[in-house]
C-alpha positions as a LaTeX table, in Angstrom:
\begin{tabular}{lrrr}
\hline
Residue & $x$ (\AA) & $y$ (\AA) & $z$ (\AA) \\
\hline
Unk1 & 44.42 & $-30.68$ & 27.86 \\
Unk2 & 41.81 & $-27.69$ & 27.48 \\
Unk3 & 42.72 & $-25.06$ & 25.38 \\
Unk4 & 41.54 & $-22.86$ & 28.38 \\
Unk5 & 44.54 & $-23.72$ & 30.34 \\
Unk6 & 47.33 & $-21.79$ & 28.87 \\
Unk7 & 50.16 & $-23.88$ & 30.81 \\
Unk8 & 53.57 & $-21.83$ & 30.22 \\
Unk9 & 55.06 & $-22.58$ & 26.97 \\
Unk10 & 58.24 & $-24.29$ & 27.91 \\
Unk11 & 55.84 & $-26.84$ & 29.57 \\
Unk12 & 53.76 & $-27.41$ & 26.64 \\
Unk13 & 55.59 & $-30.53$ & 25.92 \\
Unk14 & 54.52 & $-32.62$ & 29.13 \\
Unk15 & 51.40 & $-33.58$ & 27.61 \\
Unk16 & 53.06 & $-36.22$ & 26.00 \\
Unk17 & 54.39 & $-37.27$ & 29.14 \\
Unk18 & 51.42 & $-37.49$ & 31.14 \\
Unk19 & 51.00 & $-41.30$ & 33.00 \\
Unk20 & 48.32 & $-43.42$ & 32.26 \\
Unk21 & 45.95 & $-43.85$ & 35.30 \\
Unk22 & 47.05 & $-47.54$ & 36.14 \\
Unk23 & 49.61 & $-49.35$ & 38.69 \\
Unk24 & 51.07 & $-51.61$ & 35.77 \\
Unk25 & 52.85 & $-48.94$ & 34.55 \\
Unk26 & 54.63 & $-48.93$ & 37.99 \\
Unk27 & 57.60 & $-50.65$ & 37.31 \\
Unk28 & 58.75 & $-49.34$ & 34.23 \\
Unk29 & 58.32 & $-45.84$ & 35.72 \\
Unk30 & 60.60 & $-46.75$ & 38.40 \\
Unk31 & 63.37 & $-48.62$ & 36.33 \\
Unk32 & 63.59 & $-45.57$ & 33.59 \\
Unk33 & 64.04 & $-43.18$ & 36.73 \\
Unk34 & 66.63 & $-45.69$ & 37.90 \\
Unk35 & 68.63 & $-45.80$ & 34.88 \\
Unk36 & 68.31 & $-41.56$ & 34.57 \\
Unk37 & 69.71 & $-41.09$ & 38.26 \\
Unk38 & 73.02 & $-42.54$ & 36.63 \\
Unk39 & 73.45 & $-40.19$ & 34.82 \\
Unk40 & 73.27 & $-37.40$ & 37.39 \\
Unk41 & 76.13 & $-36.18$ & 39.01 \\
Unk42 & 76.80 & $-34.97$ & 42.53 \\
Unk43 & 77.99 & $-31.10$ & 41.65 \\
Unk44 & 81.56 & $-30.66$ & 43.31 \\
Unk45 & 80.68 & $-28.69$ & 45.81 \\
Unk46 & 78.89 & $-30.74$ & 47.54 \\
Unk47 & 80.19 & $-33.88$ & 49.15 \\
Unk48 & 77.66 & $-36.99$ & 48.88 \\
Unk49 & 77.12 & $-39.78$ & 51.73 \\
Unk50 & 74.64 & $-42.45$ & 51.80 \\
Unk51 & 73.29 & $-43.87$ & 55.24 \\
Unk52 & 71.88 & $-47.36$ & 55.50 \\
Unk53 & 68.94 & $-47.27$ & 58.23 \\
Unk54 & 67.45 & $-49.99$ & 59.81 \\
Unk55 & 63.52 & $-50.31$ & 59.82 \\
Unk56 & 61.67 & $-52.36$ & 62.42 \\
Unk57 & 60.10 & $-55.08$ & 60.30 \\
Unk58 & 63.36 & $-55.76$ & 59.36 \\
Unk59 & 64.33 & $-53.84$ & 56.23 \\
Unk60 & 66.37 & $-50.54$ & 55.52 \\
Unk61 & 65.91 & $-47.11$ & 54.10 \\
Unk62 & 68.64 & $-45.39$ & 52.57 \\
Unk63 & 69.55 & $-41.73$ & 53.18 \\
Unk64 & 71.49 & $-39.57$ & 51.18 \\
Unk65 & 73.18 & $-36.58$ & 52.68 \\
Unk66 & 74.96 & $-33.84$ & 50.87 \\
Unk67 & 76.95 & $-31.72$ & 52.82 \\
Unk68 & 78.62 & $-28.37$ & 51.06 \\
Unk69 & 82.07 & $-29.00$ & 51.14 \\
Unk70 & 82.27 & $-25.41$ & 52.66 \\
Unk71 & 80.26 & $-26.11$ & 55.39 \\
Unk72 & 80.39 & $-23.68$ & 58.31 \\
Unk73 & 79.30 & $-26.03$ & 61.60 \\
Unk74 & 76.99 & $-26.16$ & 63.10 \\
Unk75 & 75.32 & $-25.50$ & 60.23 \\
Unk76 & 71.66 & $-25.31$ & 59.12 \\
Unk77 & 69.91 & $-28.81$ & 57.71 \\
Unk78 & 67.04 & $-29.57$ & 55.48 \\
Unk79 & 65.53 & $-32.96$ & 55.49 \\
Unk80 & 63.93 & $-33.15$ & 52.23 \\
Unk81 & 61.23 & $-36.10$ & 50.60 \\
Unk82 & 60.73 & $-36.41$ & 47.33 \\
Unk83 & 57.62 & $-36.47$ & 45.88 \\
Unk84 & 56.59 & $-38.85$ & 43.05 \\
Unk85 & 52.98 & $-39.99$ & 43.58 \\
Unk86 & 54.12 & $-42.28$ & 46.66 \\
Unk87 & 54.82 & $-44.63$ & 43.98 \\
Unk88 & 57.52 & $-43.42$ & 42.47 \\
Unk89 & 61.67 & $-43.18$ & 43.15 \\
Unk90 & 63.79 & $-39.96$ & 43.33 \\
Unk91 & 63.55 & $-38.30$ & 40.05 \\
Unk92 & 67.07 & $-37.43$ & 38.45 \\
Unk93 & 65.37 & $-33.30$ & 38.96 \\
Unk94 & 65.19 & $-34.01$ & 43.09 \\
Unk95 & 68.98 & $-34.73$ & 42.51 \\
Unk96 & 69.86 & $-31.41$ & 41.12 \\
Unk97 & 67.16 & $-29.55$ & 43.00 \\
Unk98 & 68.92 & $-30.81$ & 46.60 \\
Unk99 & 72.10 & $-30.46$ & 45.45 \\
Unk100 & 71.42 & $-26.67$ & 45.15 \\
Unk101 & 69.88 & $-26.21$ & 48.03 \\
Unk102 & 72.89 & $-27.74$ & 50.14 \\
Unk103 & 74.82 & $-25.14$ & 48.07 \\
Unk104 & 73.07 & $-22.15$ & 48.33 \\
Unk105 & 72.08 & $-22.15$ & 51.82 \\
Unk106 & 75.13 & $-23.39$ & 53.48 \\
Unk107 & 73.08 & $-26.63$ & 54.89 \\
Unk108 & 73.56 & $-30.44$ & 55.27 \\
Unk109 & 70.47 & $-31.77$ & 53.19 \\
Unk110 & 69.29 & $-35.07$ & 53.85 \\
Unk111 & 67.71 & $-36.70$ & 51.22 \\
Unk112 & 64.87 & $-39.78$ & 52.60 \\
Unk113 & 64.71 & $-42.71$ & 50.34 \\
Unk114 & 61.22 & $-43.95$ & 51.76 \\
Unk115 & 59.73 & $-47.45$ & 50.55 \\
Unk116 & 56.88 & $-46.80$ & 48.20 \\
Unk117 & 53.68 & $-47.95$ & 47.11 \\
Unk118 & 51.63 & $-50.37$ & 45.72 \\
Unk119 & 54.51 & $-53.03$ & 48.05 \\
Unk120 & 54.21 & $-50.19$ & 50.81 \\
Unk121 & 51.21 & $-48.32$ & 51.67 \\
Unk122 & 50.41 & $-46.15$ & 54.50 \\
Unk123 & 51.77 & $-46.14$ & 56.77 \\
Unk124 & 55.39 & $-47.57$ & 55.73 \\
Unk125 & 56.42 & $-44.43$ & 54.11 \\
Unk126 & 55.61 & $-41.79$ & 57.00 \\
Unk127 & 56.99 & $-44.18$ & 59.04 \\
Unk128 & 60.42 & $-44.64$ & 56.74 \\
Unk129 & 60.06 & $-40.62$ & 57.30 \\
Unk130 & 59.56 & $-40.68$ & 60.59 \\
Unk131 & 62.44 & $-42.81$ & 61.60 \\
Unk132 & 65.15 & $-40.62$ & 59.30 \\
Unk133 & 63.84 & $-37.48$ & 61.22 \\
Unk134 & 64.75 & $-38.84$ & 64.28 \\
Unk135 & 67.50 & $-40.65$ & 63.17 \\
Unk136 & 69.04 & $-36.70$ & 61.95 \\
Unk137 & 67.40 & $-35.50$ & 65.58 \\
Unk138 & 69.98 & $-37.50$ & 67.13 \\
Unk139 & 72.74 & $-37.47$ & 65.14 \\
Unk140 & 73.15 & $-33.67$ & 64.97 \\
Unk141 & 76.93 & $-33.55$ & 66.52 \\
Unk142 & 77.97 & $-36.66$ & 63.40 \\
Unk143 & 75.96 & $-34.20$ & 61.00 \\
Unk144 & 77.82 & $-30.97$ & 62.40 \\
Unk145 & 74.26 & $-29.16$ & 62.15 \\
Unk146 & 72.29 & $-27.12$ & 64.33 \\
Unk147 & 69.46 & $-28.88$ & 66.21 \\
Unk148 & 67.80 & $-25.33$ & 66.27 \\
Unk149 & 67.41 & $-24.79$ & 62.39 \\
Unk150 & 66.79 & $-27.82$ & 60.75 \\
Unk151 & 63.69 & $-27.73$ & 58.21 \\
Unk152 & 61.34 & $-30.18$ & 56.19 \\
Unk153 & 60.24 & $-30.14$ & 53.23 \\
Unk154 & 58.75 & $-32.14$ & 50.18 \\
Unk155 & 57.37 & $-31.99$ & 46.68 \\
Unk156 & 53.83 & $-33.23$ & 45.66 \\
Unk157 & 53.93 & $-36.49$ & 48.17 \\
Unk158 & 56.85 & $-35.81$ & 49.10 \\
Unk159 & 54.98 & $-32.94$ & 50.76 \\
Unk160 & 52.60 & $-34.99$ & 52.28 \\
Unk161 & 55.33 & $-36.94$ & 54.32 \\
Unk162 & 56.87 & $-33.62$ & 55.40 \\
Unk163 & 53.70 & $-32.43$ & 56.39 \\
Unk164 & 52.55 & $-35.59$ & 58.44 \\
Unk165 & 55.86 & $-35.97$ & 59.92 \\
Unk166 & 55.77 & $-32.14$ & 61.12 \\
Unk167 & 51.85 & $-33.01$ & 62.83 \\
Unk168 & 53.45 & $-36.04$ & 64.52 \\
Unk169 & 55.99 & $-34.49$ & 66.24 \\
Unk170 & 53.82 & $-31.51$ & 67.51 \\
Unk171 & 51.63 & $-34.04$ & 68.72 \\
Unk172 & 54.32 & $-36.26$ & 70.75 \\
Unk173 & 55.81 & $-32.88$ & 71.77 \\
Unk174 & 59.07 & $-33.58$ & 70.31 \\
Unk175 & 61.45 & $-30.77$ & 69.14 \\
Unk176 & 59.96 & $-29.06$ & 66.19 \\
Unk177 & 61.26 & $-27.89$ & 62.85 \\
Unk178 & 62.56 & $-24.39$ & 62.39 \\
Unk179 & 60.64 & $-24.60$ & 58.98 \\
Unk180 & 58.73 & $-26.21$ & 57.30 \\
Unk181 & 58.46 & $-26.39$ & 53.01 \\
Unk182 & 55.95 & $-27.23$ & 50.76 \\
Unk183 & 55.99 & $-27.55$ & 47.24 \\
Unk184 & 53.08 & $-28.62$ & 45.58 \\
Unk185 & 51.95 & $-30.66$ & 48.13 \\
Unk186 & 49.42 & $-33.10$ & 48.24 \\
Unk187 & 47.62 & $-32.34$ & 51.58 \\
Unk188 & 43.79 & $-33.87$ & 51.33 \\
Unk189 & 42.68 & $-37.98$ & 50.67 \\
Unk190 & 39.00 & $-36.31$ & 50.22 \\
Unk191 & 40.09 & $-34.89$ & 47.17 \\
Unk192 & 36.94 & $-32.59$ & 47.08 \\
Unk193 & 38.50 & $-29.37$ & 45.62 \\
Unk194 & 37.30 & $-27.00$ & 42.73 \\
Unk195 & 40.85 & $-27.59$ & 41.54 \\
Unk196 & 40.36 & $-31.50$ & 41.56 \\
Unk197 & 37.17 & $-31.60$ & 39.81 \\
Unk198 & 38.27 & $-29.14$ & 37.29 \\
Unk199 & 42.12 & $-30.58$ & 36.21 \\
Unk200 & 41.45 & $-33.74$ & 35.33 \\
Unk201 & 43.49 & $-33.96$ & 31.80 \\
Unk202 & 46.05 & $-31.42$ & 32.43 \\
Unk203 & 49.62 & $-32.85$ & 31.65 \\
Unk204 & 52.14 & $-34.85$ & 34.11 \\
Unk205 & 49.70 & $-35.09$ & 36.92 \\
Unk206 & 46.05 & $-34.56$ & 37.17 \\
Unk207 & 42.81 & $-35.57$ & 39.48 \\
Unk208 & 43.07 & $-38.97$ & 37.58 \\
Unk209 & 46.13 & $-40.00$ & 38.68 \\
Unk210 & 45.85 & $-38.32$ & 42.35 \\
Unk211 & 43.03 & $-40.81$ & 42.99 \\
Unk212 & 45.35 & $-43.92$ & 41.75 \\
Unk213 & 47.88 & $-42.46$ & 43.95 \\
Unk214 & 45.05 & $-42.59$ & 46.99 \\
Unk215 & 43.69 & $-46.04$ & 46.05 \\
Unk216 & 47.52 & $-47.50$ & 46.34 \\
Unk217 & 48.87 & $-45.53$ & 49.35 \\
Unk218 & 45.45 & $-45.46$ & 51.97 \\
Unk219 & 44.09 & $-48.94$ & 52.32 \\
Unk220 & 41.22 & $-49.90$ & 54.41 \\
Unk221 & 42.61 & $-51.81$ & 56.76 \\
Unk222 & 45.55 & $-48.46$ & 57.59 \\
Unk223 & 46.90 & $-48.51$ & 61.33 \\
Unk224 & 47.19 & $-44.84$ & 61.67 \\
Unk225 & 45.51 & $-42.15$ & 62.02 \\
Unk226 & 44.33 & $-40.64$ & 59.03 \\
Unk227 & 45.36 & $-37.49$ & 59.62 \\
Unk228 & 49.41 & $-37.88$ & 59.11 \\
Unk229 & 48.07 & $-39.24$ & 55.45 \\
Unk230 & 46.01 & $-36.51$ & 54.65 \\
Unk231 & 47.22 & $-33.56$ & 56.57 \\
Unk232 & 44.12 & $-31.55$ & 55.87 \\
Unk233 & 42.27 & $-33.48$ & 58.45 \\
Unk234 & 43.85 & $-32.75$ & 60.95 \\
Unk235 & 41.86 & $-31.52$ & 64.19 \\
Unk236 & 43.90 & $-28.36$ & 65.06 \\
Unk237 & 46.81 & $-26.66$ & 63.06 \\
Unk238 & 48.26 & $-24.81$ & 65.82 \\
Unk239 & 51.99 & $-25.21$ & 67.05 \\
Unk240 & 53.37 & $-25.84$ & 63.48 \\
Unk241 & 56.77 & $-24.41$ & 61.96 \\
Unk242 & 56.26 & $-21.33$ & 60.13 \\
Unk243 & 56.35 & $-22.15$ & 56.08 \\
Unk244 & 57.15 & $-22.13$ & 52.49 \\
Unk245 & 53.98 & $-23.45$ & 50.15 \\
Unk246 & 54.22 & $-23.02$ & 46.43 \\
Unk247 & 51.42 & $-24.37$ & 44.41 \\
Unk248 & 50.67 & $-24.26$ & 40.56 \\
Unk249 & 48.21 & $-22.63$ & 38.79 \\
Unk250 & 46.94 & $-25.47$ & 36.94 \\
Unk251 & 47.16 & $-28.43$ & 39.20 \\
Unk252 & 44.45 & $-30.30$ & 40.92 \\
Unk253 & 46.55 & $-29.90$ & 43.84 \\
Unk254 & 46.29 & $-26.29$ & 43.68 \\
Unk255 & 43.42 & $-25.82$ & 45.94 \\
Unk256 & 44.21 & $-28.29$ & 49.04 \\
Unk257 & 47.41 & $-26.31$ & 49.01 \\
Unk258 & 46.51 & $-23.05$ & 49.08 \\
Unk259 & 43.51 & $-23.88$ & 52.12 \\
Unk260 & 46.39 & $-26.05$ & 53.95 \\
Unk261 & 48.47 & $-22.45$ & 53.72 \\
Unk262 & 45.77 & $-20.85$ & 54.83 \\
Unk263 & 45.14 & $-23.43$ & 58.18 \\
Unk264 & 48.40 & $-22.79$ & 58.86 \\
Unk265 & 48.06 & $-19.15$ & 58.89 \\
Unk266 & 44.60 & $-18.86$ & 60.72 \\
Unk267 & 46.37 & $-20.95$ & 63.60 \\
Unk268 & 49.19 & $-18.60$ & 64.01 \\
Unk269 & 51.67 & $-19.90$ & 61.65 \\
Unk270 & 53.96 & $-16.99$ & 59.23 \\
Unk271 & 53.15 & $-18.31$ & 55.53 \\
Unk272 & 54.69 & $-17.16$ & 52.44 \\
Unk273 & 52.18 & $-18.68$ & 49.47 \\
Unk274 & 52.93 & $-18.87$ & 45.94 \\
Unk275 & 50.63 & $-19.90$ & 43.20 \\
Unk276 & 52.99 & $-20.23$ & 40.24 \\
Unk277 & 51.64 & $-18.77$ & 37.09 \\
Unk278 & 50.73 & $-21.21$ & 34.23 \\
Unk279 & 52.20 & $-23.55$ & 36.19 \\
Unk280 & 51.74 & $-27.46$ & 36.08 \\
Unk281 & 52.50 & $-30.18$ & 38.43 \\
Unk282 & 56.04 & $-31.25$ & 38.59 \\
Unk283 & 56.73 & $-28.03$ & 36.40 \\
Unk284 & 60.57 & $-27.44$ & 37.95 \\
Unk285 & 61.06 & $-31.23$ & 36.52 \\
Unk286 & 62.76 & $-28.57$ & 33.50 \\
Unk287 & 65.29 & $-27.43$ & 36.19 \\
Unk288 & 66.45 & $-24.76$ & 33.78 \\
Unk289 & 63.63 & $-23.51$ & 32.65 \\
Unk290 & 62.72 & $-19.65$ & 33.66 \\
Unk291 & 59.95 & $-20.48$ & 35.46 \\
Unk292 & 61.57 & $-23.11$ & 37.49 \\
Unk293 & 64.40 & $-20.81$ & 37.93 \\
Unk294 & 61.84 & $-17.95$ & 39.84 \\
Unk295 & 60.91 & $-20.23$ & 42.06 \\
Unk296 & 63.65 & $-22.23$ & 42.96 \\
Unk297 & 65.57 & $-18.99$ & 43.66 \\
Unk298 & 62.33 & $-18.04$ & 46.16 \\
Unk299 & 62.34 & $-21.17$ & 48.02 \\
Unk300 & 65.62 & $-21.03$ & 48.77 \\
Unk301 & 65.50 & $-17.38$ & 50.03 \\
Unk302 & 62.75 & $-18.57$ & 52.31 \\
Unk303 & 65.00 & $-21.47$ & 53.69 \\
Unk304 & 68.25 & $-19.07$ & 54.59 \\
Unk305 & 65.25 & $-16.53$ & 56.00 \\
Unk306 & 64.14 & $-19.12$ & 58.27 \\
Unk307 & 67.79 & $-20.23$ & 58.45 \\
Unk308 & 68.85 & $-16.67$ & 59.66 \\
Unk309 & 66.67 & $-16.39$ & 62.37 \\
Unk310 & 67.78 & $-17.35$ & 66.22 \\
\hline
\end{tabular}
């Protein structure tokens, strides 16, 4: 880490968390977040339900819905992916973060437990995402939710999927999202940024890792168009839910973020941007934290905004 990048205090600790740039360390990423989840409980206001879907080579995706147990039908719904690098599971912070976001909106949030990477590159996992949108599309009466107001959004990758599901449907003319948030996303395979060249040892994620993460979820031989895998490249931006995008101030993300806000604006889009200050990647990992706090409190005023409006 530079000394030139002074990352906000509470966060000064993630440098000794930072991954090493290499797929072996995979697995035992994936079985320590396993055995953390455990030890995260569902809050008790919010009722938990997991959904077994069927893929079409065969295999299933789980989805996890948490519904407030106050719910006022039809209510609002967020469809949510988790980020993690394509390559990682739910993090025991996506647990908490959802669960909040159920409470404090009033919504049914749906949770999409998408295959990953290196066994399942592009384009499994926007296809995993793409089948659990429409699986909620149609299932909105079982749901008790609003097919008017539901919303997407994802963290980091989780971002990406959210993003490349939202271009899909605009392109097959299918019924859009209300909303559409973004938190830290990863939006562009070129990876070409100021930001990217210049983070490239700051702590949890930097341009290091982001081009493992490319080299495991694009292959060569991808199917689909390269556009729902790097957002970014997408030929027109037009027709797109208003959104949320939050980026950090020192994150090699930062950059792609802020420009993918600002394609989204240009084209007609309303765009609240935040670049959070001293921020890292994966910052609001430290739920509790002040800083995670801010920000967690403004994307969820941006969700009952869009949630508000008829």
């Amino acid at each position: 880490m530079r000394k030139k990048h002074s990352i906000y205090e509470q966060f000064k600790y993630t440098k000794f968390f930072t991954l090493p740039p290499s797929p072996f360390v995979v697995p035992l990423i994936n079985t320590s977040l396993y055995l953390l989840k455990k030890s995260v409980s569902t809050p008790k206001t919010v009722r938990k339900k997991d959904i077994k879907l069927s893929t079409p080579d065969g295999e299933a995706i789980i989805l996890t819905i948490l519904t407030p147990k106050n719910l006022q039908a039809p209510a609002p719904c967020l469809i949510y992916f988790h980020g993690g690098g394509f390559f990682m599971e739910e993090a025991p912070h996506h647990r908490k973060l959802t669960a909040e976001y159920a409470v404090k909106t009033g919504a049914v949030v749906v949770n999409v437990h998408y295959r990953i990477t290196p066994q399942y590159p592009f384009p499994t996992p926007l296809k995993d995402s793409d089948l659990a949108v429409n699986w909620v599309f149609s299932h909105t009466d079982y749901l008790k939710i609003n097919p008017d107001k539901i919303a997407i959004g994802g963290d980091s990758a989780g971002g990406t999927l959210a993003a490349g599901v939202t271009l899909l449907r605009r392109d097959r003319k299918d019924k859009p999202f209300c909303f559409q948030m973004l938190v830290y996303p990863v939006t562009d395979a070129r990876m070409e940024s100021p930001s990217m060249e210049e983070f490239d040892k700051t702590p949890l994620w930097n341009s290091k890792l982001n081009e493992m993460m490319w080299s495991l979820y694009v292959r060569k031989d991808s199917e689909t168009n390269q556009k729902y895998a790097s957002p970014m490249e997408a030929e027109s931006f037009e027709r797109l839910p208003d959104a949320y995008v939050e980026v950090n101030e020192f994150d090699p993300l930062r950059d792609e973020g802020l420009e993918y806000a600002e394609k989204l604006k240009e084209a007609g889009s309303e765009v609240e941007t935040y670049v959070v200050e001293k921020g890292v990647h994966g910052y609001d990992t430290k739920t509790q934290s002040e800083l995670a706090r801010k920000y967690v409190k403004k994307r969820i005023t941006a969700l009952n905004k869009a949630f508000s409006k008829k």
